[in-house]
C-alpha positions as CSV (number, residue, x, y, z in Angstrom):
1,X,-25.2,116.0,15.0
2,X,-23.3,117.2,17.9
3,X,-22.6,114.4,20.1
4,X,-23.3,114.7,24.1
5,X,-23.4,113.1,26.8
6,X,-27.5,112.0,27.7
7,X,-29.7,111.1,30.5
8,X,-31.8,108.6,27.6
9,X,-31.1,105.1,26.5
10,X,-29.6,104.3,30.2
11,X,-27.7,101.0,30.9
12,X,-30.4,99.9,33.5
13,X,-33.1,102.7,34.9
14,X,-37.0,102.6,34.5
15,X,-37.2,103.9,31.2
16,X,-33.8,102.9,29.3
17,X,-35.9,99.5,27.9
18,X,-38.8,102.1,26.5
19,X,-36.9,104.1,25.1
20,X,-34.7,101.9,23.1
21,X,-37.5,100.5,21.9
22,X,-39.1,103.5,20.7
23,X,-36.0,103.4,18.5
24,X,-37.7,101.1,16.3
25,X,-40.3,101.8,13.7
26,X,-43.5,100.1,15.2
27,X,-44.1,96.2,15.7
28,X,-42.0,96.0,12.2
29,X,-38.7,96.1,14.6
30,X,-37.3,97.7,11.2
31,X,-37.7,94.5,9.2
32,X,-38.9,95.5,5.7
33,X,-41.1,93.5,2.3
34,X,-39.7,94.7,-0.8
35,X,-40.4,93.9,-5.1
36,X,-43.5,91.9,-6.3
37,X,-43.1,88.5,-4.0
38,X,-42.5,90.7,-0.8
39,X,-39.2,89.2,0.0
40,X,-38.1,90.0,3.5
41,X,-35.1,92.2,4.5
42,X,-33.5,93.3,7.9
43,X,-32.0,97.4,7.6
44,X,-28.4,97.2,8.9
45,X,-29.5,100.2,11.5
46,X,-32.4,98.1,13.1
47,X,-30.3,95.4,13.8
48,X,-27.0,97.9,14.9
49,X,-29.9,98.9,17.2
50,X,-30.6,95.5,18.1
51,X,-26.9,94.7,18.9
52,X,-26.4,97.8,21.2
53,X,-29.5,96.8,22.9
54,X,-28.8,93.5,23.3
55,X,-25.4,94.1,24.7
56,X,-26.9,96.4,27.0
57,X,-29.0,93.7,28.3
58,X,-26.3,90.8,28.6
59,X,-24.3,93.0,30.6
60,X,-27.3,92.7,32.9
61,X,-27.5,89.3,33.0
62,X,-30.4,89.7,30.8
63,X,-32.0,88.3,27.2
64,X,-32.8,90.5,24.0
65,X,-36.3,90.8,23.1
66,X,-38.1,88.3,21.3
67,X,-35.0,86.1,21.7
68,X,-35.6,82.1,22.3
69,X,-34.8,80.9,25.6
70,X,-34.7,77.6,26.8
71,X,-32.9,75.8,29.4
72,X,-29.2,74.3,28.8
73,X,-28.8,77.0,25.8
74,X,-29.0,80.2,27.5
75,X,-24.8,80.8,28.5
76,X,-24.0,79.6,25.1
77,X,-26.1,81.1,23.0
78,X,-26.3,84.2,25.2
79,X,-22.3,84.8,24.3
80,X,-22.4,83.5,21.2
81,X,-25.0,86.6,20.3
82,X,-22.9,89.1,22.2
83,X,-19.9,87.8,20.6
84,X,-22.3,88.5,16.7
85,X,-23.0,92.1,18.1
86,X,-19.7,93.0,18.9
87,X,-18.6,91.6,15.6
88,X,-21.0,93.2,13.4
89,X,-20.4,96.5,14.9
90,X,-17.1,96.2,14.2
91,X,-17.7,95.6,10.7
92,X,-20.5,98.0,10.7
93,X,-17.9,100.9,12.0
94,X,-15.9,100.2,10.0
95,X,-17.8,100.2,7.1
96,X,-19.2,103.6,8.1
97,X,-15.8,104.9,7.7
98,X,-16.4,108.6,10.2
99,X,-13.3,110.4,9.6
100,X,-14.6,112.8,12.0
101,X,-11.7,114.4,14.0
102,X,-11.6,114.6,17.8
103,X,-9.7,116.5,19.5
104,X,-7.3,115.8,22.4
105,X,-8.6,116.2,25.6
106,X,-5.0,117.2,26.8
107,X,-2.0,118.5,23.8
108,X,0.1,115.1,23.6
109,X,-1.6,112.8,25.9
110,X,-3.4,110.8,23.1
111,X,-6.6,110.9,24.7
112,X,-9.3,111.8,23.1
113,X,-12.1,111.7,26.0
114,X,-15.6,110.5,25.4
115,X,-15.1,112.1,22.0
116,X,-18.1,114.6,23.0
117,X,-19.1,118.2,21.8
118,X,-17.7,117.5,18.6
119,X,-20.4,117.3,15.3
120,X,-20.4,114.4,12.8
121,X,-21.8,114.6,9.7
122,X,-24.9,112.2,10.0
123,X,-27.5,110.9,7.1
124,X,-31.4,111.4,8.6
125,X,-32.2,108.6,10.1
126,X,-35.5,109.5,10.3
127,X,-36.4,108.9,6.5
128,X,-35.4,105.5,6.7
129,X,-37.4,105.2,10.2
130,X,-40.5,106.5,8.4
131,X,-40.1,104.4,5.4
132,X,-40.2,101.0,7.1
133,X,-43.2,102.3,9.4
134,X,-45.2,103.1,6.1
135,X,-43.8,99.9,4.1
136,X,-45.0,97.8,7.7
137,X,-48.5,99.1,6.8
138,X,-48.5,97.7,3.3
């Protein structure tokens, strides 16, 4: 995938809240029932998805979906869940490991721009997507 810059998944226009959820694979919000006693599982890319979206929203002063709410908890546990996303993204980057190289946007200045028009090697997301819609319907 070559990475570019987009006009989707917005910080705050009419459409950026549809569209990250159409991210996620049906009302199953990528949360999966696996072996003989159906034991529950989270897929670390739903809730990468999760964290991206949910920082999106705190920086509008808003909640994550489906999150509690309740009054005298919402600054605390508002930062305490960015403070999750941001860490578990590290982690999750990290882990990924992209050794992708991008160039310099000027020879010797050390900046590498928005690191855009250069292609990473990617898995297919949309195999996983597809599996956790068909294992929701089970």
């Amino acid at each position: 995938m070559t990475l570019e810059n987009s006009l989707h998944y917005g910080l705050n226009n009419s459409i950026a809240g549809a569209e990250f959820r159409s991210l996620y694979p049906g009302p199953s919000m990528g949360f999966i029932r696996l072996g003989p006693h159906h034991r529950f599982f989270g897929i670390s890319m739903y809730h990468q998805l999760h964290c991206l979206e949910s920082l999106r929203l705190a920086m509008l002063g808003m909640r994550p979906h489906n999150e509690p709410s309740g009054e005298g908890i919402e600054e605390s546990w508002a930062t305490d869940h960015a403070a999750h996303c941001l860490n578990y993204l590290r982690q999750t980057s990290l882990c990924a490991a992209d050794l992708t190289l991008e160039p310099e946007v000027v020879e010797g200045s050390g900046d590498v721009g928005q690191g855009l028009g250069v292609t990473h090697v990617c898995r297919d997301w949309s195999v996983v997507n597809d599996f956790t819609e068909r294992n929701a319907a089970i």
